[in-house]
N, C-alpha and C positions, 0 to 999 in steps of 0.2 A: 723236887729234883727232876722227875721225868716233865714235868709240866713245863720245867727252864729249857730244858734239851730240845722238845717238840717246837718251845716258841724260838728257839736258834734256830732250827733245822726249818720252819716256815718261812724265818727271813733271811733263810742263808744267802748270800749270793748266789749259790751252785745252784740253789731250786730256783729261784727267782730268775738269773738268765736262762734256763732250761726252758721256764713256761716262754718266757720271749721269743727263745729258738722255734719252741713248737707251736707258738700261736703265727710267728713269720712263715713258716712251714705251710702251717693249712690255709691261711691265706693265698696263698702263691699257689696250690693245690688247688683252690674254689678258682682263683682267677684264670689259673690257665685252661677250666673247664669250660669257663664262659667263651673261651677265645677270641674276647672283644678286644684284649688289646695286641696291639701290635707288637710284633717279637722285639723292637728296641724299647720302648715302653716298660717292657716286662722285665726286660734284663735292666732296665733301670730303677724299677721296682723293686725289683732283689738286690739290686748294689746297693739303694736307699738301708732296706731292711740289713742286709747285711754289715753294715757301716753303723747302724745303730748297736745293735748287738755288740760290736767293738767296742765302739768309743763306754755303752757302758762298763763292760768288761776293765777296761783300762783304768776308769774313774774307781769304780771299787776294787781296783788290785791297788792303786796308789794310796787310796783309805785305809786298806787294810795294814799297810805300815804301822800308820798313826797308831791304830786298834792296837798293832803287839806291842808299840812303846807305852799302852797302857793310857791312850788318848782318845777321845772322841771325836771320830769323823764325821763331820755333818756332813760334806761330802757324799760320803757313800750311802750314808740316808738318804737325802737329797733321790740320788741317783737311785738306787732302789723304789723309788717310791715312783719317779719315772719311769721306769722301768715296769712296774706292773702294770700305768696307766697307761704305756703302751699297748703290751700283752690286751689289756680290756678292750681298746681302742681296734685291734687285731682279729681280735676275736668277733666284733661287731661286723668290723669289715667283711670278715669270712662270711658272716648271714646273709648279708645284703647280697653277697657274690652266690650263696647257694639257691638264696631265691628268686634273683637272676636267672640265673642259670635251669631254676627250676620253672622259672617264668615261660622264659623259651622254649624251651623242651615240651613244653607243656599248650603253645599260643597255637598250632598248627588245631582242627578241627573239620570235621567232615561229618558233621551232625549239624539239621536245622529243627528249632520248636516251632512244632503246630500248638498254637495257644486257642483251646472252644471259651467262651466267654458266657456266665449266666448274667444275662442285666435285666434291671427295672429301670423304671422312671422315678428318679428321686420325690417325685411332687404327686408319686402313683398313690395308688392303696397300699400296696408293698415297698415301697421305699425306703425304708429301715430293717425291712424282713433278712432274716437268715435263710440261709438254703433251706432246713428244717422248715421254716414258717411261707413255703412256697406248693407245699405238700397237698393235692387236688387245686390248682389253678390253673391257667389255661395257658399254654406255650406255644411259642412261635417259633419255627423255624423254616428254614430254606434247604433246596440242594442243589439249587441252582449251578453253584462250584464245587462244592466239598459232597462229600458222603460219608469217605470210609474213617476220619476223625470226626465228623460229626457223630455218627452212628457210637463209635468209644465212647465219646465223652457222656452221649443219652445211655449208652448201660453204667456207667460209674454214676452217674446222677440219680438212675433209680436205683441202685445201689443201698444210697440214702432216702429217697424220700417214695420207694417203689414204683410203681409202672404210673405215668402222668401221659396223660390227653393232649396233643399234639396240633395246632391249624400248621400246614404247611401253604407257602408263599412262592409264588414263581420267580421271585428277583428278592434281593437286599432291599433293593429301597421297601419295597413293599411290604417287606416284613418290619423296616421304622416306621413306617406309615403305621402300621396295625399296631405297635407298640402306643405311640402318641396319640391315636385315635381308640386306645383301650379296647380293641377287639380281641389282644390278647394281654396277660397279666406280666408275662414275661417273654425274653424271647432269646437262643440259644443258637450263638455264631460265632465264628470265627475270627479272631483280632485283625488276620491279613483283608477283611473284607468291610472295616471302619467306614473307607474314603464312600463307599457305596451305601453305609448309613448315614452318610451324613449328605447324601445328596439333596436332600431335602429338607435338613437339620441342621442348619449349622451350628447351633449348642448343641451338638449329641452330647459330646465328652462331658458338658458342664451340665446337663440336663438329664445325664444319665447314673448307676452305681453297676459298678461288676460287683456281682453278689459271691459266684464262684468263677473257678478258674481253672481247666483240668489241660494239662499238658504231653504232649506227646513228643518224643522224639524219631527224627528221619535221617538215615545218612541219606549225603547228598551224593546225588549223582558227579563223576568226577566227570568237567567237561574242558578244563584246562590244557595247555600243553607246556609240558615240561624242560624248564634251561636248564642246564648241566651246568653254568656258572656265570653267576649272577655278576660276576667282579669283570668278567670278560665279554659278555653276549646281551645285546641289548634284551629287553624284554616287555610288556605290557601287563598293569596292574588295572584292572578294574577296581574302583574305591566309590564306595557306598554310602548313604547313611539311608537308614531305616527308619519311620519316624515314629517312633515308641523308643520306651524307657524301660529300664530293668533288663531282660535278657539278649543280647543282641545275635541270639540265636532265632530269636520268633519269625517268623515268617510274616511279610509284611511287606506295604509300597515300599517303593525304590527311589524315594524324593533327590537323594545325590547321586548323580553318574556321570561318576568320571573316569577317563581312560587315561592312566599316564603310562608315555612311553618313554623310558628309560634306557637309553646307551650309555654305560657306566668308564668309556673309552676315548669318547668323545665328551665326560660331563656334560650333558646335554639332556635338557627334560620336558615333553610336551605334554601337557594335561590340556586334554580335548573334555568339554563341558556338553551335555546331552542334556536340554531340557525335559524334566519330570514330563510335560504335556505333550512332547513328540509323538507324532501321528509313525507309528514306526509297525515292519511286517513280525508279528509272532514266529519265533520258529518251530514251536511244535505242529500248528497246524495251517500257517500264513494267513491268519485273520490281522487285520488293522486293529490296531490298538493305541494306548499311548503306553510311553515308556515305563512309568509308574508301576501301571499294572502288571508287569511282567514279575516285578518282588513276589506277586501272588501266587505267585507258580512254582516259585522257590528261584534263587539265585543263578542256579544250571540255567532256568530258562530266559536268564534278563543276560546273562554270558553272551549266549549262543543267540539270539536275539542280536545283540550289537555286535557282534562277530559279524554277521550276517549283513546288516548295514554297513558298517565300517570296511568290511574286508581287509580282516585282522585275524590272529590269534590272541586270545588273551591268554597271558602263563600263570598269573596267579592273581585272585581277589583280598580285596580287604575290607573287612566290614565295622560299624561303626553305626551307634545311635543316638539318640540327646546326648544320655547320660556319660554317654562318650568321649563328644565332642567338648562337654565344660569339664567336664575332669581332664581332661589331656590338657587343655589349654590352660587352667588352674596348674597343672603339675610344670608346664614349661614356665611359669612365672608369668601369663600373659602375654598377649602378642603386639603389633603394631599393624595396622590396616588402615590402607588410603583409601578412601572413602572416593567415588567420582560424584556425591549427591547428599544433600545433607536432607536428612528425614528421619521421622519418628517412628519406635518399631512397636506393633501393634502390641507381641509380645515383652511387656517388658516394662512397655513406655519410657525405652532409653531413644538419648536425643541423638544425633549420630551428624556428627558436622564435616561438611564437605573439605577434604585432606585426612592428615593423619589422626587417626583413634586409638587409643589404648583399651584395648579390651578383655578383661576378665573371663570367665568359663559361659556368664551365663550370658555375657553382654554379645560374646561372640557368638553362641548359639541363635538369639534372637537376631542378630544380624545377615545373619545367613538364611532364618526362615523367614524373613520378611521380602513383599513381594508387590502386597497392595499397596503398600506409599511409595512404591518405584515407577519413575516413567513410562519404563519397559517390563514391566511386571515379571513374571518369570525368567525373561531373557538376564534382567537385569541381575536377579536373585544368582543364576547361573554363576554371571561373572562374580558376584559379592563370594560366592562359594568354592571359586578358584582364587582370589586373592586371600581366604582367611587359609585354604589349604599351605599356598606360598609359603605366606605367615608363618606358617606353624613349621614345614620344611625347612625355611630357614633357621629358626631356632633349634631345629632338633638335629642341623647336622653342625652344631656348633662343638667346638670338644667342651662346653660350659654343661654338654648332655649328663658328662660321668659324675657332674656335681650332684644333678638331680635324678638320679639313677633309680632310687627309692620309691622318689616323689612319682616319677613316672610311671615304676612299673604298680604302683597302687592305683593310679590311676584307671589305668586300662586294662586289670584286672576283671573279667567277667564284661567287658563290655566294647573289647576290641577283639576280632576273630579275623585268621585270614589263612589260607592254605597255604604258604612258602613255610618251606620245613624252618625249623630252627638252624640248622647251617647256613641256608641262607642269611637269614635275617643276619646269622652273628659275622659272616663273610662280610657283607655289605657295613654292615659299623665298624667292622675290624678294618676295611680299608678305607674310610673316611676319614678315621681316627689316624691312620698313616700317613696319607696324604695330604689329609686337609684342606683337599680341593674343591676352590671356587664353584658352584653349580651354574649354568645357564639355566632359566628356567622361560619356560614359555606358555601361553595358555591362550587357547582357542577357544568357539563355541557355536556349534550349529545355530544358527534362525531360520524364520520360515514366517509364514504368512499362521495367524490364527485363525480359527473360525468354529462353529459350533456343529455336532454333528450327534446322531442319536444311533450311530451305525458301527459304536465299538465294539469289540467281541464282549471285555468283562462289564459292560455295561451296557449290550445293545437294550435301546429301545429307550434309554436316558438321554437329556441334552448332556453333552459335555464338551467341555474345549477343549481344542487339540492345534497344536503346530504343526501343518506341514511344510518340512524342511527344507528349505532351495540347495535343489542339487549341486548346483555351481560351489556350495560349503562343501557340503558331502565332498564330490570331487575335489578341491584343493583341499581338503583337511588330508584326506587319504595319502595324497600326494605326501605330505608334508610328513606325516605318522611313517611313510615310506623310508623320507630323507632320513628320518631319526634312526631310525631300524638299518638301514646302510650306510651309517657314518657322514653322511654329509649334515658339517654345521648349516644349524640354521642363524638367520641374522634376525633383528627385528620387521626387518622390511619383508621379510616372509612374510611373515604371520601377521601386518598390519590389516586392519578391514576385517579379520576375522575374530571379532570378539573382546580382542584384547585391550581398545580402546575407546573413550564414550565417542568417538567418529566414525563406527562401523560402518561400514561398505555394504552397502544394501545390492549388490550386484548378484540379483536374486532370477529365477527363472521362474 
């Protein structure tokens, strides 16, 4: 008898729309946290919910007749049984919107990882060795750049395997040299300082094992300047990518630098392209460098850096690595990329045909890190790096975004990092999703003359290549980064010659 009573009161109507009401409730609660949608959006959202909850209500009130003449409503079964697979359905929703929500809340960051690195030579003596089985052989390190995380990471090291015997090396390269020519057994450096092992290596990565790996973190110094409203005031984003995987906190080259400036008033969007090998002035101490190098410094210094060329503010960064760029592009479903050159990409060995391409997370990653099968070698790589950005802008300010909501935020998960607070970011969706508005998009790209030089700061005394940039760019970019910033549309004819097409204007000084 109580067993009959509990399974009536389980599928009574009165619980069963109760959980409906409360599952519509928290829903609408998680979402108006998000504040991604727009206030008619929402209230249509709740007209939806609310309308449902009726029309059930109404089918099992008109069932319940049948019930008291002693008849069976499949109706109102029916309806019930709808009716919770809403509520489940509701309830889903509500997670997605919490971790959204918690997503945002949570993307803002002002910490960067210094990553010390233990390697051998896979084909060494120790090449299969543990940290353990490294214990009295001979290390290599440098301090050429680092000290005070290198010095950490040697007291955690002997930690484990106690106080080891040290050769110190006046440069990176030279401390691969002594790896490769076995003067030393192992040797103990810094992730941000690869591109300087592999000056003479170019299988390091394939030819090498990180044994261990000890990590440090840094807040960064804040060297932005702040808009009060992103819906209203144009702004400048520096967007990055860092060329490692796994954390895209590490510290590390700068191989993407881009500057977009954004007037949210005018729809209007320039993404100015800085090559990796730009011969450009450091701004901590005004040594030549190239661009690259400045990631080694930490991000503040690749900011203020192109602040300084440009003659700009940047108001907020966005960073991004591999692992970044092919999850994002997997989670938007793929993108589309015209192609100005058909070539094979070293990485990959995908074939890449001159027009439109379909490309996948990883097909687009190696499309953008390819540089030796281009014409224009890095210039070239530049522009491939502003059209797969495009790409991906366009699909993600589509409202087809709220479909893959999920997909997205798993994607960029741990591996997209950028200082604009969370009101931002949800401002800026919240008014796309209102609007719906068209974007102008534009993209530019410094060139310059190449040549080899042995006179860099983070690598003096090595040959390396470097671009210096023709000013006549610099100057009209400026200009142009100006228009955007005070509301004058720009047209194509602006921006022609500069980058944006394979007929660049070589009107070079």
């Amino acid at each position: 008898m109580k067993q009959n009573k509990f399974m009536k009161f389980m599928t009574s109507r009165a619980l069963i729309l109760t959980l409906q009401v409360v599952a519509s409730g928290v829903l609408l609660y998680f979402v108006y946290l998000t504040k991604l949608l727009p206030v008619k959006y929402f209230a249509i959202l709740a007209a939806v919910l609310a309308v449902l909850v009726l029309l059930f209500w109404i089918i099992i009130q008109t069932g319940k007749k049948k019930i008291v003449e002693g008849k069976t409503s499949k109706r109102t079964i029916i309806s019930k049984v709808l009716s919770l697979i809403v509520s489940i359905v509701l309830v889903i929703g509500s997670t997605f919107a919490a971790r959204g929500n918690t997503f945002l809340n949570n993307v803002q960051t002002t910490t960067q990882k210094y990553a010390i690195n233990v390697i051998v030579l896979k084909d060494g003596d120790y090449g299969t060795a543990s940290l353990d089985g490294l214990k009295g052989v001979n290390f290599g390190r440098s301090y050429e750049k680092e000290k005070a995380t290198l010095n950490k990471a040697l007291a955690q090291m002997e930690e484990t395997i106690d106080t080891q015997k040290y050769t110190t090396y006046d440069t990176y390269s030279q401390l691969a040299d002594a790896l490769y020519n076995k003067e030393v057994d192992a040797i103990v450096v810094g992730t941000q300082y690869k591109s300087m092992l592999e000056l003479n290596h170019e299988g390091f990565d394939e030819e090498t094992r990180i044994v261990k790996t000890y990590e440090f973190d840094k807040k960064a110094k804040s060297v932005t300047t702040a808009v009060t409203d992103v819906t209203e005031k144009p702004f400048n984003v520096y967007v990055t990518g860092i060329d490692t995987y796994g954390s895209v906190s590490t510290v590390s080259r700068s191989d993407v630098n881009l500057i977009v400036t954004v007037n949210p008033k005018t729809k209007q969007i320039l993404m100015t392209s800085i090559p990796r090998d730009c011969e450009i002035e450091l701004h901590k101490n005004g040594k030549m460098d190239k661009l690259t190098h400045t990631g080694i410094y930490g991000v503040e210094e690749t900011i203020s850096t192109i602040e300084d060329f440009l003659d700009l503010d940047v108001n907020y960064y966005a960073r991004t690595n591999f692992s970044g760029i092919t999850n994002i592009i997997d989670a938007l479903g793929g993108v589309t990329v015209d192609s100005d050159y058909e070539f094979t990409t070293r990485h990959g060995n995908y074939h890449i045909v001159k027009g439109e391409n379909e490309l996948d997370g990883d097909k687009g990653l190696c499309f953008v890190r390819e540089r030796y099968n281009l014409p224009s070698g890095d210039y070239d790589r530049g522009r491939n790096q502003q059209k797969l950005l495009k790409a991906m802008l366009n699909k993600a300010m589509s409202p087809k975004i709220i479909t893959n909501f999920q997909r997205i935020l798993t994607a960029i998960e741990g591996c997209f990092e950028t200082n604009m607070s969370s009101d931002e970011i949800k401002s800026l969706i919240n008014m796309q999703l209102d609007d719906n508005a068209e974007w102008e998009l534009f993209n530019v790209q410094i060139d310059g003359d190449g040549y080899t030089t042995e006179d860099t700061y983070s690598m003096h005394g090595a040959a390396c290549y470097v671009m210096k940039p023709y000013q006549s760019y610099v100057r009209k970019i400026k200009k142009l980064i100006d228009r955007v910033e005070n509301g004058d549309k720009l047209t194509d004819k602006d921006v022609k010659g500069l980058g944006n097409d394979s007929n660049t204007d070589t009107d070079a000084e």
